[in-house]
N, C-alpha and C positions, 0 to 999 in steps of 0.2 A: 255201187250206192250203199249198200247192204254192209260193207267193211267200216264206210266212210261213218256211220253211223255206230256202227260199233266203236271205231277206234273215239269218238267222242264220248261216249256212255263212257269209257276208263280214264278220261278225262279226270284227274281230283278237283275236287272244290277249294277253290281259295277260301285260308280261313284265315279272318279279317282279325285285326288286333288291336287295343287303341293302340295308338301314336305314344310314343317313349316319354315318359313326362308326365303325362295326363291318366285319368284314372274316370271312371264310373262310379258315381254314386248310388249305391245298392241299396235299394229299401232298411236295412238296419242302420245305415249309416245315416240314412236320410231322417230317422229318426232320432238324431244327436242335432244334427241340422235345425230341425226342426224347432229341437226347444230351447238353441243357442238363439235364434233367430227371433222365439217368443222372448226371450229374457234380456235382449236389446231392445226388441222394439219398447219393452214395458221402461224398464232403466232410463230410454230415450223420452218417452212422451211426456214420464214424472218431470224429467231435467229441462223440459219446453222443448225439444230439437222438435223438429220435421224432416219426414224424410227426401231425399234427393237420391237419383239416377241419372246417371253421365250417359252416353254415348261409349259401348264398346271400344270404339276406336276415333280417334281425335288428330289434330295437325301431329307430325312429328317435332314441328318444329316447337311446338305445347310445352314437349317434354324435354326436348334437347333443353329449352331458356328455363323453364321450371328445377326440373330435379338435378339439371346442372350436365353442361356437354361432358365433365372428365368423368364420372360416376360410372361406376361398372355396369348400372340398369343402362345408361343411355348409349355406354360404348357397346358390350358385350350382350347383354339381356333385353335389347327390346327387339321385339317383332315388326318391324317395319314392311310397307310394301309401295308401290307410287299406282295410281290411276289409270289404265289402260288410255284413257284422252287425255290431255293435258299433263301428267305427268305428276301429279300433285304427290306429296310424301306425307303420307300419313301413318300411325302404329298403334297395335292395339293398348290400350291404357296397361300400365305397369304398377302404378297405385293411383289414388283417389284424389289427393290434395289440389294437383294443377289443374285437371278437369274443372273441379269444385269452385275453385279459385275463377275459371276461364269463364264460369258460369255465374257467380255472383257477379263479374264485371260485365258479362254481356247481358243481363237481365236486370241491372239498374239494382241489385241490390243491396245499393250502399241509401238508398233512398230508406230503406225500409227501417224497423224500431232496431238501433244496434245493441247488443250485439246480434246477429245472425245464427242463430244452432243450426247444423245440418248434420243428420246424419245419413251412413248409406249400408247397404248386404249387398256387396258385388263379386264376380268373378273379376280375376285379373289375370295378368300373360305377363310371362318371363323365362327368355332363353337361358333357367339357369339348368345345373347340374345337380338330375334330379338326384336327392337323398333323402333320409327320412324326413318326413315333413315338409319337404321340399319339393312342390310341381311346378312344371311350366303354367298350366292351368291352373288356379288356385282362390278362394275364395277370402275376404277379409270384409271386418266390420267395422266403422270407423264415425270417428265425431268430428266435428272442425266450429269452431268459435270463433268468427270473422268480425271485427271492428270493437275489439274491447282488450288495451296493452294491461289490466289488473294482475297482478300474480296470483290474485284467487281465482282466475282462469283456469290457470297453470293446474290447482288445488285441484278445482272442482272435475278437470275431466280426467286426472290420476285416478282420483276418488270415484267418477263412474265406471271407468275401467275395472279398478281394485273387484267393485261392489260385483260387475257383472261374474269374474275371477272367484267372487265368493258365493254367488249363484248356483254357477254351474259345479261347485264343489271342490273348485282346484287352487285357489285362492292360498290355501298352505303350501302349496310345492312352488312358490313364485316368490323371486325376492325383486324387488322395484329398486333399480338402479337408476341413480339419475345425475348428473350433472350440469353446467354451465355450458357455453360457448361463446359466451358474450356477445355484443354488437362487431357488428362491421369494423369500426376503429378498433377497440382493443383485441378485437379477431385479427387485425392484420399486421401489429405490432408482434403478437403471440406467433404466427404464421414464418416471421422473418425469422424470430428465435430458431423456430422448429427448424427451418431451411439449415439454416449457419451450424444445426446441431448434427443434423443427419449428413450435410454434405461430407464426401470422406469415405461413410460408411456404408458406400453402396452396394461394397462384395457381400454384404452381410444379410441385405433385404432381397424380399423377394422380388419376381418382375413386376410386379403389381404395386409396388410399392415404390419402385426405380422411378414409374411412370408419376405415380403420386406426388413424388417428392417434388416435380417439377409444375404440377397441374395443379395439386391440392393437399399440401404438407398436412395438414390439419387429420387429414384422412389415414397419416399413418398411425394415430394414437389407435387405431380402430381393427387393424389387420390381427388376424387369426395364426399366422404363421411364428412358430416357437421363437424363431431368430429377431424377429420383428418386436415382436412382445417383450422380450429381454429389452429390445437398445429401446422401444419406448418406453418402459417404467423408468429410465434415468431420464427422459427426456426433460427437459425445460417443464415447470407447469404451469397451466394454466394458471391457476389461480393469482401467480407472482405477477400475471398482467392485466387482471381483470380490472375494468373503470369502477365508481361508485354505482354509477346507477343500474348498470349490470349484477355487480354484487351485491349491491340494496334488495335488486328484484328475487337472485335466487335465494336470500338470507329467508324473506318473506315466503317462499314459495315452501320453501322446511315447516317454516313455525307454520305457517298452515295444515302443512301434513300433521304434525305434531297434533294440531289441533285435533284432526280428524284420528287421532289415532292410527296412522298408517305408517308401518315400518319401514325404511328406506336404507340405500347403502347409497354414500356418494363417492361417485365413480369419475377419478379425472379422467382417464382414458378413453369415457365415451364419447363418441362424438359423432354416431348415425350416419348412415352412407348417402344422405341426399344436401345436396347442395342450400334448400333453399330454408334449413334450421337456423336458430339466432336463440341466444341466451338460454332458456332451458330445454333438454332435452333428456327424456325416458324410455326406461326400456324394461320389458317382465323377462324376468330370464329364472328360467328352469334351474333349479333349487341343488340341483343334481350335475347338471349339463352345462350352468350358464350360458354363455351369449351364444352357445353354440345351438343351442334350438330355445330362444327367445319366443313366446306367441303374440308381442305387439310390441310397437312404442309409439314415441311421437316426440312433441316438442312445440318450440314456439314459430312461428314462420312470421315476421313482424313486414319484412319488405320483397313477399311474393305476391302481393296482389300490384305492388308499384311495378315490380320487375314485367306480370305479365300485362301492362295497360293501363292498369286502375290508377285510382287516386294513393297515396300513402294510406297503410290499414292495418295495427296488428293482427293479430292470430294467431289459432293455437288449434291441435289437431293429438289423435291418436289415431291405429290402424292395427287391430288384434288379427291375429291368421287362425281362421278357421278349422282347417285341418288340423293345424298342430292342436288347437285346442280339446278337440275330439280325440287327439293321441293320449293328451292330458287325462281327459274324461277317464278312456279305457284303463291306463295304468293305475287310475285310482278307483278302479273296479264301480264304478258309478253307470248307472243303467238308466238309459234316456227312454222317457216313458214313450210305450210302442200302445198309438190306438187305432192303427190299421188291423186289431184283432176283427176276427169273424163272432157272431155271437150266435146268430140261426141259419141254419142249412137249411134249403124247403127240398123236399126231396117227394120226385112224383114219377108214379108212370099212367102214360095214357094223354092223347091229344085235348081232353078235356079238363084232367088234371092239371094241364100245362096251364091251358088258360085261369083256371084259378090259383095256382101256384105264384102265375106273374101278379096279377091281381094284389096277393099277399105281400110279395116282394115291396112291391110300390107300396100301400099302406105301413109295414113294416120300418121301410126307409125313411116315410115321412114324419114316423114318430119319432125316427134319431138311432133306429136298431141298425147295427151293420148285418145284413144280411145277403146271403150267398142263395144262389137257388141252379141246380143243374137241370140246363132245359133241354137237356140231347137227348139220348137212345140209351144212355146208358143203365145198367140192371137196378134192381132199390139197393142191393150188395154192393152195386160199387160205388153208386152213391152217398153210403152211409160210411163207404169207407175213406170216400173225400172228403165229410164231414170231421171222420177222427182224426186225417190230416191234416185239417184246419186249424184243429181242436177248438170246435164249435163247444159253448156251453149245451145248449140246445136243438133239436133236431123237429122239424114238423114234415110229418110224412102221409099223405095221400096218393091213392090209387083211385079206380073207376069206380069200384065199393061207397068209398068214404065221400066221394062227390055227387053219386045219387042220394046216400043218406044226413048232407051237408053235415057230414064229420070228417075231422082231422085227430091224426095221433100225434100227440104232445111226447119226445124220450127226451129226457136228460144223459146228456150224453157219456157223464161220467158214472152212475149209476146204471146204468140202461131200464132205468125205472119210466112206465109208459102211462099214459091216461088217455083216453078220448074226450074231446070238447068237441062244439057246436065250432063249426069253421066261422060263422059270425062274431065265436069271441077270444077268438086265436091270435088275434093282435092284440089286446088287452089283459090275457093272458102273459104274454112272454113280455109284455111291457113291466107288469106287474112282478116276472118273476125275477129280472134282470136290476131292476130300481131303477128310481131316476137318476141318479149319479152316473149310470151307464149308458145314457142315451146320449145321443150326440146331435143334437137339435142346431139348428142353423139358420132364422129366418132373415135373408138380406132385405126384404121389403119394411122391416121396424129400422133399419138404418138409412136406409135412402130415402130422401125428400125433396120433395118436388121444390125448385129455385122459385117462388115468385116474387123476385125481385125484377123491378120494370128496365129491360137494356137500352143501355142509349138512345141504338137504331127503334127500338118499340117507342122510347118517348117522345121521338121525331115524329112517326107518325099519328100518335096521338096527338099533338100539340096541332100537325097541319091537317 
């Protein structure tokens, strides 16, 4: 018995890793997060959107008819699994558009004042190959403007993109690439070109693009590979097949940037990797890097709300990546303000100091101080030495002394300059010494308010 227990005690501990692809979000980062997150939501409220939240994971068959069956998301990159009963096939969301889309048509929101803003902050999932800026798990922030075909659509949500881009400080390393793809018709006139151009030259593209040529020609303007890129710059162009009202709309969609001031490159070769794009389409691509670590685009999506259900609807949508943008952040040395700081350490020894100690904490906090208080065994030494690892502004320190004579010692903790006060005006104190600028006050009860609006079912009853 005696062995058996031994040979377990040398047993090693499994050490757990994330899974390849994904990553943890670590308190500093969390604070990039954080005031990406403020600077949408505020961008979004000015611009009328509301926010929306999908469903993690949705039909597969959503996304197979949305972002298109030959797409590399729907072939190669979605995480799919089926139902242990019934078998149902379902995948975790890959982007935000077809969700968004499944939900304005199953929510009747074609009823409502059009257009529709939505925006959303989600995680997303993609079996791709991680690399920089690139996770299976990944986070995106995103707008969609459902039932309005204007080109000042088009304008307006480059322009809150742009704006947020000039926000967060990275605004200059970003050039906005945009082009056409025109309707349906003269997308499919342009499509046959491209076939009759590339057939032939198959020794020459990659496997990716062999597959393309037969699924979705249009998609090889788009490939990353050197060989590919050469035979598409001679390719047929776009432009030589575009209809009027196609190039009417992108003509307008310029002079409007123009208006706003916003610098553009027009790019034939782009054409976005999702199936359910139609006449304009954009993209932010890194200054340095291009398309190769882009942090968003988007485009028009005029007949995805027919495709999946709905009535006929344009729309128009972007989809910025989070992470990359915090890559962005870091390279331009820009520091996302961090207010999970400590400001007072309450540092005590003795069972009665405790209880006034906690006492303090709670007053402290309610006035918006962030403060820390160590309620263990440990020495006032090494207390005060968790405080300088804090790097607390301030330190209030009592023992069994200072709680018979209801006094506290007041150190600043950069000085180690000390004072005694009355413990009744210890919160008033460090209130006063910190400012109000420093406090972090929060009351939810000045925003919530009681509905007294009478509900149907209450009017029934009153009435009988």
């Amino acid at each position: 018995m005696s062995k058996k227990l031994s040979s377990k005690k040398l047993e090693k501990p499994v050490k757990f890793q994330t899974p390849r692809g994904v990553h943890d979000i670590l308190p500093e980062d969390h604070a990039y997060l954080t005031v990406i997150k403020k600077v949408v939501r505020h961008r979004a409220r000015q611009a009328g959107f509301r926010r929306i939240s999908t469903p993690i994971f949705e039909s597969k068959d959503l996304f197979t008819r949305g972002v298109g069956k030959g797409t590399d998301i729907v072939e190669k990159e979605l995480y799919s699994f089926a139902t242990k009963k019934g078998g149902e096939e379902y995948a975790l969301k890959p982007e935000g558009t077809a969700g968004i889309v499944r939900s304005y048509i199953q929510h009747g929101m074609n009823q409502l004042p059009q257009p529709v803003e939505l925006y959303y902050i989600e995680p997303f999932f993609r079996h791709d190959r991680p690399q920089k800026g690139r996770y299976r798990q990944f986070h995106q922030f995103g707008f969609e403007i459902i039932g309005e075909p204007d080109p000042g659509i088009d304008a307006q949500i480059i322009q809150l993109a742009h704006l947020i881009h000039a926000d967060l400080g990275i605004a200059e390393k970003l050039t906005l690439q945009i082009n056409t793809i025109g309707c349906p018709k003269c997308r499919e006139k342009f499509t046959d070109q491209l076939r009759d151009y590339f057939i032939g030259k198959e020794r020459n593209l990659c496997k990716n693009c062999v597959r393309r040529l037969e699924e979705n020609p249009l998609r090889l303007l788009d490939c990353k590979e050197e060989d590919c890129r050469i035979l598409a710059e001679n390719a047929p162009k776009f432009a030589n097949m575009i209809c009027d009202d196609c190039k009417d709309h992108h003509q307008k969609v310029l002079e409007l940037l123009d208006a706003v001031e916003i610098d553009y490159t027009e790019n034939p070769q782009l054409v976005r990797g999702l199936d359910y794009y139609s006449r304009t389409v954009f993209e932010f691509w890194d200054e340095s890097e291009g398309a190769q670590n882009s942090v968003g685009g988007g485009g028009r999506y005029d007949f995805l709300v027919e495709q999946l259900g709905g009535l006929p609807t344009p729309a128009c949508g972007y989809a910025g990546g989070i992470e990359r943008i915090i890559t962005h952040m870091k390279d331009s040395r820009i520091l996302a303000p961090d207010k999970d700081q400590i400001d007072i350490f309450v540092a005590q020894l003795g069972f009665e100091a405790k209880k006034v100690a906690l006492q303090l904490l709670t007053e402290l906090r309610e006035e918006g101080v962030h403060a820390l208080g160590a309620l263990g065994k440990a020495s006032m030494k090494d207390q005060l030495g968790k405080a300088d690892k804090f790097e607390v502004k301030y330190a209030l320190i009592l023992g069994e002394v200072e709680v018979r004579e209801k006094k506290i010692i007041l150190r600043d903790m950069s000085s180690g300059v000390q004072e005694v006060i009355p413990i009744g005006k210890a919160v008033e104190k460090v209130v006063k010494k910190l400012g109000k600028k420093s406090l972090d006050k929060y009351d939810p009860s000045k925003e919530l308010k009681k509905d007294t609006r009478v509900r149907p079912e209450e009017e029934l009853l009153i009435r009988d």
